[in-house]
C-alpha positions in Angstrom: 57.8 56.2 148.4 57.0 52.8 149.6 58.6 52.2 153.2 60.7 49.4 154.3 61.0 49.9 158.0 58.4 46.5 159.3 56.5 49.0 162.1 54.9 52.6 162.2 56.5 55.2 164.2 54.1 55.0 166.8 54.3 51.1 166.5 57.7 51.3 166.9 57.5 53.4 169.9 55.3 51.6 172.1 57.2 48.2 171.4 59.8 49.9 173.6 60.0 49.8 177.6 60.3 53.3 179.3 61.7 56.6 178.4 65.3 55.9 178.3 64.7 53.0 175.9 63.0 55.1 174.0 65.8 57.9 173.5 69.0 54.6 173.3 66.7 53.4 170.5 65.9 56.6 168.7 68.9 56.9 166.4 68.7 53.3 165.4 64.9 53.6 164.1 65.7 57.1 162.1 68.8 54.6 160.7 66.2 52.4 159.4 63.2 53.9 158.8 65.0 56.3 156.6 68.1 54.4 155.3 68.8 56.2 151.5 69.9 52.7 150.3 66.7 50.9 151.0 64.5 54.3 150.0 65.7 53.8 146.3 63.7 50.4 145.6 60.4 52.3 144.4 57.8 49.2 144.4 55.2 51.6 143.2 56.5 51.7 139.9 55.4 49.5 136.9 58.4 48.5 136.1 61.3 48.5 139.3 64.5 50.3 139.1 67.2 48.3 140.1 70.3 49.5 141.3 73.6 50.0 140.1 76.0 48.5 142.4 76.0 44.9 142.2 76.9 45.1 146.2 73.2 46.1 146.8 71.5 42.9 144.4 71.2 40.6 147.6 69.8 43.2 149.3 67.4 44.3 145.6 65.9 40.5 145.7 65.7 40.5 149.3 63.2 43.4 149.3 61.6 42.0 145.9 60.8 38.7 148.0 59.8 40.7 150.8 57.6 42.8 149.2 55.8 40.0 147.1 55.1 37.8 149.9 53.6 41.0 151.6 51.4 42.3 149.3 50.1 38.9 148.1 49.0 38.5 152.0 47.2 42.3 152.4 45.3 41.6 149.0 44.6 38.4 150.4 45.4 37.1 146.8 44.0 34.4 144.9 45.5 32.7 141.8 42.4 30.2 141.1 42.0 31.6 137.5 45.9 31.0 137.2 45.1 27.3 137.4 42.4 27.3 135.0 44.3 25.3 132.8 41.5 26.5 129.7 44.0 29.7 130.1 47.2 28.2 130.5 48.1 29.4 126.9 48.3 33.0 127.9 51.7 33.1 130.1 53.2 31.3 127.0 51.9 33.8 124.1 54.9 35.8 124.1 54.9 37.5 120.7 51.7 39.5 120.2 51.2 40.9 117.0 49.2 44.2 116.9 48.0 43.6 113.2 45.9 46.5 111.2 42.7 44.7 109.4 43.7 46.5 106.2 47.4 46.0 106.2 47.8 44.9 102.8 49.8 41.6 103.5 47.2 40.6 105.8 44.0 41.5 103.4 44.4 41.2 100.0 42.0 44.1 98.8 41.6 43.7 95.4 40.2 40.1 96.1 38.1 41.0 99.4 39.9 38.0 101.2 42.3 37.5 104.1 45.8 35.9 103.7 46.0 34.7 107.3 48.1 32.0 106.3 50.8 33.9 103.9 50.6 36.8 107.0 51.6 34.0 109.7 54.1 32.2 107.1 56.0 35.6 106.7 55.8 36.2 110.0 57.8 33.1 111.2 60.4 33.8 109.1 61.0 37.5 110.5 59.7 37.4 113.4 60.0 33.5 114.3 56.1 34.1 114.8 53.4 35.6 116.9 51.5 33.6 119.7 48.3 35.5 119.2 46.8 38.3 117.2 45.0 41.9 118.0 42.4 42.3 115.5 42.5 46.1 115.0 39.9 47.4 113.0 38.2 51.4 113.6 41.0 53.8 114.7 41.7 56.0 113.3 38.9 55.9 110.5 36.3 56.1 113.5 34.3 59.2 113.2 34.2 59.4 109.2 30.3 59.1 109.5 28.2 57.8 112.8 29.6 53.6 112.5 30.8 53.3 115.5 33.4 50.3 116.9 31.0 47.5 117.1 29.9 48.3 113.2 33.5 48.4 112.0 33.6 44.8 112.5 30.1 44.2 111.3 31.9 46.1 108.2 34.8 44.3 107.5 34.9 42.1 105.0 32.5 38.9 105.4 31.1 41.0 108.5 31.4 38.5 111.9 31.7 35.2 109.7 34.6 36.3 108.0 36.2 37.4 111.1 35.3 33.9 112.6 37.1 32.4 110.0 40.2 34.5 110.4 40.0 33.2 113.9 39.6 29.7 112.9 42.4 30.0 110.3 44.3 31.1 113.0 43.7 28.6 115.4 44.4 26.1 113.0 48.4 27.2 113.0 48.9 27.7 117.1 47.8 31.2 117.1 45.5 33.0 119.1 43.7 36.2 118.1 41.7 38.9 120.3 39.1 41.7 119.6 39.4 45.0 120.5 37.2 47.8 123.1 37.2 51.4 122.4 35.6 53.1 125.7 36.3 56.4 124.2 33.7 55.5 121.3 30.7 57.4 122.6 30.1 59.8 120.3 29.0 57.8 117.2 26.3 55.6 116.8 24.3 54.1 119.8 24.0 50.5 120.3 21.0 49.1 121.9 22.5 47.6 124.3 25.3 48.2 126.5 28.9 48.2 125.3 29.4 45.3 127.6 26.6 43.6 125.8 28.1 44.6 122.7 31.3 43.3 123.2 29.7 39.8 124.3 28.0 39.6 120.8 31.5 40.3 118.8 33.6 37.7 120.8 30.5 35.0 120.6 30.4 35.7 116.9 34.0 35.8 115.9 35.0 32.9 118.3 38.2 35.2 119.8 39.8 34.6 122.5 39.5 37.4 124.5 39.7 41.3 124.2 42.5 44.3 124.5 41.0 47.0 126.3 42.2 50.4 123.7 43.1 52.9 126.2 42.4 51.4 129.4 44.1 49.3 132.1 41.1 47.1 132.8 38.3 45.8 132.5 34.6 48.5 132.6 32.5 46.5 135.2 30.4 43.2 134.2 33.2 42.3 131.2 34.9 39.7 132.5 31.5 37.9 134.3 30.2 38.1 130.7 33.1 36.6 129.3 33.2 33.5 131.7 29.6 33.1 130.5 30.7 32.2 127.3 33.4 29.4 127.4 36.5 29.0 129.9 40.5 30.2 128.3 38.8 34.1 127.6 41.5 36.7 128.4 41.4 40.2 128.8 44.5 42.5 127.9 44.6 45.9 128.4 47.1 49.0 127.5 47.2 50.9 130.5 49.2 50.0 133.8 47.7 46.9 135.3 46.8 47.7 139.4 47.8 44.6 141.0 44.8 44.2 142.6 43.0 43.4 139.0 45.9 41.1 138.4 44.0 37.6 139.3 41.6 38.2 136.3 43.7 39.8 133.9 46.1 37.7 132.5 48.1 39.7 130.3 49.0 43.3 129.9 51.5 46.2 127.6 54.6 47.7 129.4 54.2 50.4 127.3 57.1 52.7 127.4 58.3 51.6 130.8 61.2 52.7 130.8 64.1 50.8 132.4 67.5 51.4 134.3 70.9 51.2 133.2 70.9 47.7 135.3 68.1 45.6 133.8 64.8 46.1 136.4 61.8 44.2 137.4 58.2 44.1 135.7 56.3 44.6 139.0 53.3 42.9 137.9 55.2 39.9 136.3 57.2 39.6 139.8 53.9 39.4 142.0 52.0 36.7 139.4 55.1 34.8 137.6 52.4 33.7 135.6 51.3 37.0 134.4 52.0 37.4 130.8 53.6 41.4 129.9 54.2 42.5 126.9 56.9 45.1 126.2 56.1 48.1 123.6 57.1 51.5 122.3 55.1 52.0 119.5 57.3 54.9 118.2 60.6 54.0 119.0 62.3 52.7 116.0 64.9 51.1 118.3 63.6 47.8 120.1 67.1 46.7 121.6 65.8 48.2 125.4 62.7 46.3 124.9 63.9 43.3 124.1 66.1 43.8 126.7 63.4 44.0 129.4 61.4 40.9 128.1 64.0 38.6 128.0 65.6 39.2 131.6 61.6 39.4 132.6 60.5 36.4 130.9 57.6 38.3 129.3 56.4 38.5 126.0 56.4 42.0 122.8 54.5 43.8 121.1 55.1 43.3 117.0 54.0 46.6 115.8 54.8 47.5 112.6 51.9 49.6 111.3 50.7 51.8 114.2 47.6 53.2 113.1 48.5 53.8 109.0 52.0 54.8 109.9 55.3 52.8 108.9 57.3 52.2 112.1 58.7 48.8 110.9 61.6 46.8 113.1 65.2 46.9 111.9 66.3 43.7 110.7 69.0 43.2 113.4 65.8 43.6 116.1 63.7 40.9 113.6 66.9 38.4 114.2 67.0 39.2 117.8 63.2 38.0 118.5 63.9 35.2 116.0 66.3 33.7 118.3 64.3 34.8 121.4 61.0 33.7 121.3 61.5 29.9 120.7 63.4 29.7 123.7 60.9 31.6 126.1 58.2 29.4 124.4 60.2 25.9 124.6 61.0 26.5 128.8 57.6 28.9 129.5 57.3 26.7 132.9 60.5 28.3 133.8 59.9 31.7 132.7 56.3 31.6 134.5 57.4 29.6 137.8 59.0 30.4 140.8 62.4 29.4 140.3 63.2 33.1 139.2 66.2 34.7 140.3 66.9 38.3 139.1 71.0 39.9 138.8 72.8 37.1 139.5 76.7 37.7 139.6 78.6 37.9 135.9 82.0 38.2 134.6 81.6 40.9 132.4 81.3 44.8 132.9 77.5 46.1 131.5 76.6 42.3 131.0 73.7 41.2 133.3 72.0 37.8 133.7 69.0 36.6 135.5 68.2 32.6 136.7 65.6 30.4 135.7 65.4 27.1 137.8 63.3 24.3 137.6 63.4 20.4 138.3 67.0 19.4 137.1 67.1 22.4 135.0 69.0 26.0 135.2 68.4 28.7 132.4 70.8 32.1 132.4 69.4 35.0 130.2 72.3 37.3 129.3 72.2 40.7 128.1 75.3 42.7 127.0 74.1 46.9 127.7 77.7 47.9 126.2 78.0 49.6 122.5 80.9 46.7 122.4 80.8 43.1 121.8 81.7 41.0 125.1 83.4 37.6 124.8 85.2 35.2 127.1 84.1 34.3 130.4 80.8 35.3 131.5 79.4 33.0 134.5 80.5 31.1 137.1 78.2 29.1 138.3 77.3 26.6 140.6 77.9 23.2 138.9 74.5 21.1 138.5 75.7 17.4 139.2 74.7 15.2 135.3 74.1 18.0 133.5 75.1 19.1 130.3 75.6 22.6 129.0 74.5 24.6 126.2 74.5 28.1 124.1 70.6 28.4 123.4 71.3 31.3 120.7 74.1 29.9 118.9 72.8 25.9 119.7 76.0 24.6 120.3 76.9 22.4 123.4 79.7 23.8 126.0 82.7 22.4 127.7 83.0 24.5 130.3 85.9 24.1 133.0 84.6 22.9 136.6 86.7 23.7 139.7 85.6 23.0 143.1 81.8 22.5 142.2 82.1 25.9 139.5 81.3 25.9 136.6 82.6 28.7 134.1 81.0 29.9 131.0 82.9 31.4 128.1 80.9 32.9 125.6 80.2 36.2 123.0 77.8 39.0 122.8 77.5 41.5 120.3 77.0 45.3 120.9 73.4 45.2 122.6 72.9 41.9 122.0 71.0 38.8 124.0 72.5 35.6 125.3 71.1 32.0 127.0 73.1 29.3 128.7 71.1 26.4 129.9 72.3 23.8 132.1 70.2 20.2 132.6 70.3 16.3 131.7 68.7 14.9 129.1 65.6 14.0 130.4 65.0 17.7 132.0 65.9 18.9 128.7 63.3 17.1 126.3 63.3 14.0 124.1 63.5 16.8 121.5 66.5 19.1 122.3 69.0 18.2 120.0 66.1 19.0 117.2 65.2 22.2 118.7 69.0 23.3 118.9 69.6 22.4 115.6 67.0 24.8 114.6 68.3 27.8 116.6 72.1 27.3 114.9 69.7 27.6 111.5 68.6 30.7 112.9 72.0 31.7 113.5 73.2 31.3 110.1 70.8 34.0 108.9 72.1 37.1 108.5 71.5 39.4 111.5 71.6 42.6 109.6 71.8 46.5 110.5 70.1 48.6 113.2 68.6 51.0 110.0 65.4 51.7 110.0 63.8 50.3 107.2 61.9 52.6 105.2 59.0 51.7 102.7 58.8 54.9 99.9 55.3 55.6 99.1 54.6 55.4 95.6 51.3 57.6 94.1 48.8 55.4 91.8 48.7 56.8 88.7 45.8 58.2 87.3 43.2 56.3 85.4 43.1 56.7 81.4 40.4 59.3 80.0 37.7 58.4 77.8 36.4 60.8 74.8 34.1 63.5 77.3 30.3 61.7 77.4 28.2 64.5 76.2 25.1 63.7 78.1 22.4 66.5 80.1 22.6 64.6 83.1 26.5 65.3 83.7 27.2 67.9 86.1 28.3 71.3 84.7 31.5 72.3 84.6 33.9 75.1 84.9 37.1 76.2 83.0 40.1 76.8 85.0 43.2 78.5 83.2 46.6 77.0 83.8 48.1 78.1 87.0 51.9 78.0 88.8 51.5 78.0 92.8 52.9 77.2 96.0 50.4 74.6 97.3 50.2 75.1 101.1 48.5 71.8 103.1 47.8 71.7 106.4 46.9 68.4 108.2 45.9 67.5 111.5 48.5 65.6 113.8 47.5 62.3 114.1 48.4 58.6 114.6 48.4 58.0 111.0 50.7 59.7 109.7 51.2 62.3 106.8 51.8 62.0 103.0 55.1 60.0 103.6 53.2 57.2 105.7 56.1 57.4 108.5 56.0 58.6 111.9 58.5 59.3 114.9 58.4 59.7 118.3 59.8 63.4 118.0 57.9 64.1 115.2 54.6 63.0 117.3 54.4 63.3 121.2 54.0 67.1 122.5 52.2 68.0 118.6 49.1 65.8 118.8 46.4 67.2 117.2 48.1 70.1 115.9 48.4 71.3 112.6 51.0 70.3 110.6 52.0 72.7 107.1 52.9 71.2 104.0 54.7 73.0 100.6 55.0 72.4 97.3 55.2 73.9 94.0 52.7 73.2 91.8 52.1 73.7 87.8 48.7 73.0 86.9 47.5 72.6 82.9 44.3 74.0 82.0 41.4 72.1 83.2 37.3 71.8 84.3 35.9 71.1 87.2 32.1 69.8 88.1 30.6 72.9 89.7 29.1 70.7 91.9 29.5 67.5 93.7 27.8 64.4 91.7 24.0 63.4 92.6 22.1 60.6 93.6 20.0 61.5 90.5 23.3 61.9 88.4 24.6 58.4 89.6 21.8 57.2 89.2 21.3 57.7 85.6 24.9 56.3 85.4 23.8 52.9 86.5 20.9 53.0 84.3 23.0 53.7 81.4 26.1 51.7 81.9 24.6 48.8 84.1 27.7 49.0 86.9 28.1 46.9 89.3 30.6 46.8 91.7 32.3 43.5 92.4 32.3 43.9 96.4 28.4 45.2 96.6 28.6 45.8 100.7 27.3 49.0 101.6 26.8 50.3 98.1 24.5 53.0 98.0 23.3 51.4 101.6 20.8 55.1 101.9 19.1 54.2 98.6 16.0 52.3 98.6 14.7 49.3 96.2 17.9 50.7 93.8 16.6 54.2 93.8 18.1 57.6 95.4 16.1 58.6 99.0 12.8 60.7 98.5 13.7 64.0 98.0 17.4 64.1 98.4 17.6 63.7 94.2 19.8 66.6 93.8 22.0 65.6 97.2 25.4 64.9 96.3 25.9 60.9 96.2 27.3 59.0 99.1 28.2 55.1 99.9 30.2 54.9 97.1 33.6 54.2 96.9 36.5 55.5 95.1 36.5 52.8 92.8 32.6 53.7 92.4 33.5 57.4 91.9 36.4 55.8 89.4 33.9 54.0 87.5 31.6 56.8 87.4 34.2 59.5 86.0 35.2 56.7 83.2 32.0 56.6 81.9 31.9 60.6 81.8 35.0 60.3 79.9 36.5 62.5 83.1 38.4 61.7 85.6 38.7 62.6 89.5 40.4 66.0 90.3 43.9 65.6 91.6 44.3 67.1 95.0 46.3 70.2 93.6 43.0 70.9 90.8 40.5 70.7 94.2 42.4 72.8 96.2 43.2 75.4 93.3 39.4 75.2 92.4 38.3 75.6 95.6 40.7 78.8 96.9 41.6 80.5 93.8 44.8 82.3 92.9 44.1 84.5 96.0 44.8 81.2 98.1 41.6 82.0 100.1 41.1 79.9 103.6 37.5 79.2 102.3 36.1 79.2 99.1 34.2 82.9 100.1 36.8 84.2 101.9 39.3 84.1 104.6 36.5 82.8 108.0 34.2 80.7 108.0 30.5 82.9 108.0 27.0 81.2 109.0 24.8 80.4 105.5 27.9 79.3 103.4 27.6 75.7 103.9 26.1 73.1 105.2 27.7 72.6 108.5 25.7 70.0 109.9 22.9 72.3 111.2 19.9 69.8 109.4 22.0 67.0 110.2 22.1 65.5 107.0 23.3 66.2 103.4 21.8 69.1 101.4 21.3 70.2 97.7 24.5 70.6 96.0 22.9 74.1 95.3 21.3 75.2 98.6 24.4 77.6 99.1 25.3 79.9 96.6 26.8 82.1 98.9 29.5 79.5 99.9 30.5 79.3 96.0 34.4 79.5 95.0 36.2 82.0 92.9 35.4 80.2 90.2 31.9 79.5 91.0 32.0 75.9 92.1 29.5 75.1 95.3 30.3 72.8 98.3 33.9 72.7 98.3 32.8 73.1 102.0 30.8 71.2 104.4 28.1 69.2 103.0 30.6 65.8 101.7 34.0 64.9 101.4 35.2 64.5 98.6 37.5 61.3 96.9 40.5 63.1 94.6 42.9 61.2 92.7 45.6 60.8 95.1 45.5 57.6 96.3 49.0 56.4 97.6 50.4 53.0 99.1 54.0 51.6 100.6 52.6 48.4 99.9 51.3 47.8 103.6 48.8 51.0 104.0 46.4 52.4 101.0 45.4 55.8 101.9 44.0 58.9 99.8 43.1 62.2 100.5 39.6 63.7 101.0 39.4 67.1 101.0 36.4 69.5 102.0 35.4 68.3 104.8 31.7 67.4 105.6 28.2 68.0 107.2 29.1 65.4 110.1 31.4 65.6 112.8 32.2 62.9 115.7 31.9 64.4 119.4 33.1 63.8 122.6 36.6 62.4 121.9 39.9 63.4 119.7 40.8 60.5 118.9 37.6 60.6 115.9 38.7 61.8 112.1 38.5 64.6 111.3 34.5 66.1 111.0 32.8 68.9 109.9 33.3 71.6 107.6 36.9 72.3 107.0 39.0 74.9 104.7 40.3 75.0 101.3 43.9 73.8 102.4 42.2 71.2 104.7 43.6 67.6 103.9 42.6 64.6 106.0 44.6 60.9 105.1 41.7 58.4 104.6 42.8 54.8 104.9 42.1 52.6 102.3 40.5 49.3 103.0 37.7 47.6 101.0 34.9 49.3 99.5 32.1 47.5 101.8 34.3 49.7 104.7 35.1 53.0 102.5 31.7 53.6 101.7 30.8 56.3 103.9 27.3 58.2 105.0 30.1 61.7 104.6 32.1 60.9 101.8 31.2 61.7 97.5 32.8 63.3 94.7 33.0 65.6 91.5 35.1 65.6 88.4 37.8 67.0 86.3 39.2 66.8 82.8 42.4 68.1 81.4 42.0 70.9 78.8 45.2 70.8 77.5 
């Protein structure tokens, strides 16, 4: 608990002359030093609480002041990077978009190209834009085979030079866009050179303009030196709680889940700097009315969030009208919302409606906001009267009348339940050349219809399955085995994770305290007689394909990457194919006249009517599958010991394997890859999934391009309906 009394005990002590000062001034130093009304402004916390009774306010910004102005002095503070004008665009990039490389509206898959353009378009209609983009691109398919973070975006589509011109693209419209550090990453692939170096390479290449730090607060040592070596305006971001010492050369930062009081509080890091740029998030919470909330009476900036990770957590339309209307008016007066002129719980009119005071040169902005599940209307300020000025309704963009007594002014107005308001107060050339323009726009926006609170769910639809050829009858197919029809109760099990499960939506509840825990699935099945490969396709097998059919895929990256001069590796013949994608394996099965197995045929296949954990039995037993110990892949023979009950081999360990359950909600592709494989990720839990894994196993794979799908882990067999 951070003290407010100015001296030490002992200080306070010695300051006094003799003995019997020291006992007539006893009672009054245990009054101070331990006063309960002062002892309940916590300046340790990220975000201060405020109190309750407006009587204490004066007091609440006397500390705040107080406070500042101290710990600026003891940390001997220096805003020189503040004034570097090269980053001056940072404390006005309030909406930061946290945008998923293979979110279908952003990457158009089927054509391997970006839709920057149609992405940012869309989003200034919902959102009323974003000031800068983070360029997500590994988590949570990290771990799949040995890429590790710094790959990923060698991966992605175009590699660097397509990620420069997303950049470019983006420039071109206003927006910003940042790269992203995973320290966590240290159990994949080694780069040879530090991370530090690493990163370096990524930002020169893609031309960003800076980078979020994934799981950390700030900067790992030597970053930001090698980011001033390549061009002035660099920022660094990161997700974790910002110390204020690191403040002066890290100009933005998440208020992730602070949670605030009843009575709006204080972003302690956005008090010290005003010029600090916050951004206010919850990733989980489908509710972004207390977030809001926060940035507006803070002047700092959200998080747009909509796809965390895979999962659908998308904003309600009555929170997309609510930015729509704010962020125009923190990016039109961003000299008040990052200057001095800040004055926090200034007296209102109306119970549960709070206000804050921006002032600048001839200028006076109020942000409003209403806490009550009621509407408020009619008098909500009276204020001080600025002498010329003119007086306006920044939400609704209408001009006021108020009435003016005795140097007050009073301001009438209306808030809906939860709801945001702006007065502004100023002449016309403190205003802009351009106001009556720019409040014409916002009575547009308040012509559009707000809309509800609901969440707004996206149903995930399941891709049909390809058509089926006459069977090719050719000695290079893999065998396969009959499998009578069968009626079951299909049990799944998948680990929790960020991404989500089968219906592509995740909650707070449903996430926080079950993180990496299993997760059960039902559902009754009815299967039709079928066959099954009784092993995984070859490199020899696949080969053979291309000879015969002469495929070629239309995106070529990484296909087959582990063959050499268009042939399968030395000695790995009879290893089960990888690199390929699922449109590979697609293309493959068409040409067998089969098709992949649905997820229900694999698991049936693999555990039998007796519903085993593994395709042997019920534990996993040394020698029944490749489980990483050569660290490669094997023969799709080498374990007939590991074979299921109806003889198939590697339905363990060795490769996953694509089924035919691919599944969208028109944002996120995903399918799921069953078996698990020879490779496994260490040293963090935040990799997918690795390693062997049982019959019910089922790990979501998201969908992006097939340069990024093809995987060192990841092959396939067949299936074909009998009936």
């Amino acid at each position: 608990m951070h003290s407010y009394f100015p001296f030490s005990r002992r200080q306070f002590l010695r300051s006094l002359l003799g003995f019997g000062a020291w006992l007539y001034a006893w009672p009054l130093y245990l009054s101070a030093a331990q006063s309960p009304i002062e002892e309940q402004f916590d300046f340790s916390k990220p975000l201060i609480q405020a109190p309750n009774s407006p009587r204490l306010w004066p007091l609440f910004r006397q500390k705040l002041a107080e406070w500042r102005d101290q710990s600026r002095r003891a940390s001997h503070y220096r805003d020189v990077r503040y004034g570097d004008e090269a980053v001056a665009w940072a404390r006005s990039s309030f909406s930061s978009c946290f945008v998923m490389l293979y979110d279908s509206t952003f990457f158009d898959h089927e054509a391997g190209q970006y839709r920057v353009e149609e992405f940012l378009k869309q989003a200034q209609n919902d959102f009323g834009g974003f000031d800068n983009l983070i360029l997500w691109h590994a988590y949570p398919r990290i771990g799949a085979d040995d890429r590790n973070q710094f790959d990923f975006y060698r991966d992605m589509p175009g590699g660097f030079d397509g990620l420069r011109e997303v950049v470019r693209r983006c420039h071109q419209l206003g927006v910003r866009a940042l790269i992203v550090y995973k320290p966590w990453d240290v159990g994949t692939r080694r780069e040879a050179v530090s991370d530090v170096d690493a990163l370096t390479e990524v930002v020169q290449a893609t031309e960003a303009d800076g980078v979020y730090l994934d799981t950390m607060p700030l900067a790992p040592d030597g970053l930001r030196l090698a980011l001033d070596r390549i061009r002035p305006g660099l920022v660094l971001e990161g997700e974790g709680e910002l110390p204020l010492e690191y403040i002066h050369d890290h100009h933005m930062s998440w208020a992730q889940y602070f949670e605030d009081s009843e009575v709006p509080g204080i972003l302690r890091n956005k008090w010290f700097e005003r010029r600090h740029m916050m951004h206010q998030t919850a990733r989980w919470r489908r509710d972004r009315s207390h977030q809001l909330h926060t940035a507006w009476m803070n002047g700092s900036g959200m998080v747009v969030w909509e796809i965390v990770f895979g999962s659908w957590v998308g904003w309600s339309a009555r929170d997309r009208s609510v930015l729509r209307a704010m962020v125009p008016i923190q990016r039109r007066f961003a000299s008040l919302f990052s200057g001095e002129g800040w004055t926090p719980l200034v007296p209102t009119e109306a119970a549960n409606v709070y206000a804050a005071l921006w002032e600048g040169p001839g200028i006076r902005l109020w942000t409003l906001v209403n806490r009550a599940d009621q509407p408020v209307s009619g008098l909500l300020l009276k204020v001080p009267a600025l002498t010329g000025a003119s007086y306006f309704d920044l939400f609704t963009g209408q001009e006021l009348s108020p009435d003016v007594h005795d140097g007050t002014a009073f301001l009438h107005g209306a808030l809906a339940s939860k709801a945001m308001g702006g007065f502004v107060a100023g002449t016309a050339a403190s205003l802009g050349p351009d106001f009556l323009r720019f409040l014409a726009t916002q009575q547009e926006l308040q012509l559009k219809e707000t809309g509800t609170a609901e969440f707004p769910r996206r149903p995930v639809i399941v891709l049909s399955q390809p058509s089926v050829n006459v069977p090719r009858i050719h000695a290079s197919l893999p065998a396969m085995v009959e499998i009578p029809s069968a009626r079951f109760t299909m049990r799944v099990q998948m680990r929790t994770r960020e991404c989500g499960f089968y219906d592509n939506e995740m909650d707070h509840d449903q996430l926080y305290g079950n993180f990496h825990k299993p997760q059960w699935f039902e559902r009754a099945v009815a299967l039709p007689a079928y066959a099954i490969d009784v092993t995984p396709v070859t490199n020899a097998q696949y080969a053979e394909f291309l000879r015969i059919s002469r495929y070629r895929p239309r995106h070529p990256e990484n296909f087959l990457k582990h063959w050499a001069d268009g042939k399968p590796p030395l000695g790995k013949e009879d290893h089960p194919v990888v690199y390929v994608s699922l449109e590979d394996a697609r293309a493959y099965a068409q040409w067998a006249g089969r098709v992949l197995p649905t997820e229900e045929q694999w698991q049936y296949a693999a555990q039998g009517p007796a519903a085993l954990k593994y395709p042997w039995g019920d534990a996993m037993e040394p020698g029944r599958c490749n489980g990483g110990e050569t660290g490669t892949t094997t023969s799709v023979t080498a374990f007939p010991a590991g074979r299921s009950p109806f003889g198939c081999y590697d339905l363990c360990g060795n490769v996953w394997e694509w089924t035919e359950s691919e599944r969208t909600d028109g944002r996120t592709r995903f399918c799921m890859i069953r078996g698990g494989s020879y490779y496994s990720a260490r040293g963090s839990e935040w990799y997918m999934d690795g390693g062997p894994q049982p019959d019910d196993f089922a790990a979501k794979f998201l969908l992006m391009w097939p340069g990024l799908d093809r995987c060192a882990t990841i092959g396939f067999r067949c299936a074909i309906l009998l009936e």
